[in-house]
N, C-alpha and C positions, 0 to 999 in steps of 0.2 A: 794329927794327920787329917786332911781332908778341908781346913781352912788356909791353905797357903796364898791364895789370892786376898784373902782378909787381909796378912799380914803385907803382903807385895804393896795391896793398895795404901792402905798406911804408913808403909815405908817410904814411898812417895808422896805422902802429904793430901790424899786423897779427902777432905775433910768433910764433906759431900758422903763418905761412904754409909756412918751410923744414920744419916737421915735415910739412906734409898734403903737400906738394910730393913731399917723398922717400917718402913711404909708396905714392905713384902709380907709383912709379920699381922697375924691378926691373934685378940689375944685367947679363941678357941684352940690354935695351934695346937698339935702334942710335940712333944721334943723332937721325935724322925722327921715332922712336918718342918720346924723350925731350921735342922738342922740341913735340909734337899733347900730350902728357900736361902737363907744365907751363902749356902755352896753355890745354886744358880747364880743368884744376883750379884754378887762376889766374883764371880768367873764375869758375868757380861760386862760389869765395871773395870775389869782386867784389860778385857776384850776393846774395851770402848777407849782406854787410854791408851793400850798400844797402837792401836788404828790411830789413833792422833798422835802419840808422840813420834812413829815413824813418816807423817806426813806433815812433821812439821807445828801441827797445830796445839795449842795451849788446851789441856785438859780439866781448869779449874772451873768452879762454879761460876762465875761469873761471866765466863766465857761459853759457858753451856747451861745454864741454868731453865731456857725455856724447854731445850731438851730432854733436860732432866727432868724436869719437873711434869711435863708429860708422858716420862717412863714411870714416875712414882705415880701419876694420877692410873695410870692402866694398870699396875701390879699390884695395887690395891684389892682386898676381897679376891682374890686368886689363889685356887692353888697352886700346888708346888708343879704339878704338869701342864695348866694356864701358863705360869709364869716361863716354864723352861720354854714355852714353845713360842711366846713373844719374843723372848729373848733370841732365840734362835731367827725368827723372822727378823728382828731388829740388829743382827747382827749380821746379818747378811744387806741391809739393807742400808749397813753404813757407808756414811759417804765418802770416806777413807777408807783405801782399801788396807788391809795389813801386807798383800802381795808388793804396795811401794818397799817393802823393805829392803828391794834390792836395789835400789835410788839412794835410800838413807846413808846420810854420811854424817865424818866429824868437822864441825863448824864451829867459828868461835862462839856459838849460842848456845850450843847444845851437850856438851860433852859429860856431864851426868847423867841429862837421858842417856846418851849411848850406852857409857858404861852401864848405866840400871838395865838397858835392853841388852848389852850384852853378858851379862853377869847373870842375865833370865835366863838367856840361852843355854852359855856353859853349864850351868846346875843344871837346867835341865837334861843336859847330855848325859851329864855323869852320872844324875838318877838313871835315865835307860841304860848305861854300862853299868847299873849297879854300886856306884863308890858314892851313893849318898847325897844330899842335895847340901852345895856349897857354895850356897848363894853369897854368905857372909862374908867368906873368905874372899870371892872373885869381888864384892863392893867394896871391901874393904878400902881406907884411904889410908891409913897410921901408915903414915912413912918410916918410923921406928919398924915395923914386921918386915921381915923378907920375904914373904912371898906378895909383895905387892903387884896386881896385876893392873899392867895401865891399857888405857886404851889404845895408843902408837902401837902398842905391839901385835892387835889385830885390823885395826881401822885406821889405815893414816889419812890424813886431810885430804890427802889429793889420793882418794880411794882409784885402784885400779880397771879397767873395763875390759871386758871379755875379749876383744879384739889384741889387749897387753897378754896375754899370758901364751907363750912360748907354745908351740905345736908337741904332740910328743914325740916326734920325727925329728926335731932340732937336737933332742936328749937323747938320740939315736935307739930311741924306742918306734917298735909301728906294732899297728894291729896284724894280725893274724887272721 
């Protein structure tokens, strides 16, 4: 418990992640130390893909590399409340916002980001209702399992806009 972005980022191919991880790391650390600096930098690398993958943008090294590699030159020799607080400035100061997520749609390009973003989502709900984090289940692809959850079935391609959705007067519902 407490490294689940380690694994998100890994699960998507993050391959960037063990270099920014140990660059956080110095080898005075104690374990508490070690373990607030992998939870921060881990969460901001989270942070950093989602803001790109819902705007579209490619999250790999190559594509970000001078970026990165100026966040690993500054969290170097930091501690773990240095680093939280870069991280925070630095994430706020992305230039993808994570708020485009309500633009983000299903394209022929992109359709495992979505499912991964929306498979991030779901689990996340069902941890705040309590029934557990089921991230597995919602990525799942084995078309043998039945509870296959596709993405048509939340996000269709020609996603809907606020101005489509029925009044609740039509439904012979009104406010009070």
């Amino acid at each position: 418990k407490g490294f689940e972005n380690v694994f998100y980022n890994n699960f998507i191919r993050m391959d960037y992640q063990s270099m920014v991880l140990r660059a956080a790391l110095n080898p005075n650390d104690d374990k508490r130390e070690i373990i607030k600096k992998i939870r921060i930098v881990s969460y901001f690398l989270d942070c950093f893909s989602a803001s790109r993958i819902v705007n579209s943008k490619e999250f790999n090294w190559n594509s970000n590399k001078a970026y990165l590699f100026g966040f690993i030159k500054e969290v170097r020799n930091k501690n773990s409340l240095e680093i939280r607080d870069y991280c925070k400035k630095k994430i706020q100061e992305f230039p993808y916002k994570i708020s485009n997520i309500l633009t983000f749609s299903l394209n022929d390009h992109n359709g495992n980001k979505v499912k991964y973003r929306l498979s991030r989502l779901t689990s996340s709900i069902s941890e705040q209702l309590r029934k557990g984090n089921q991230f597995c289940s919602y990525i799942n692809t084995d078309k043998k399992q039945s509870t296959i959850f596709d993405i048509e079935h939340v996000l269709a391609r020609n996603s809907w806009k606020s101005n489509d959705i029925p009044s609740k007067k039509s439904y012979g519902f009104q406010d009070e």
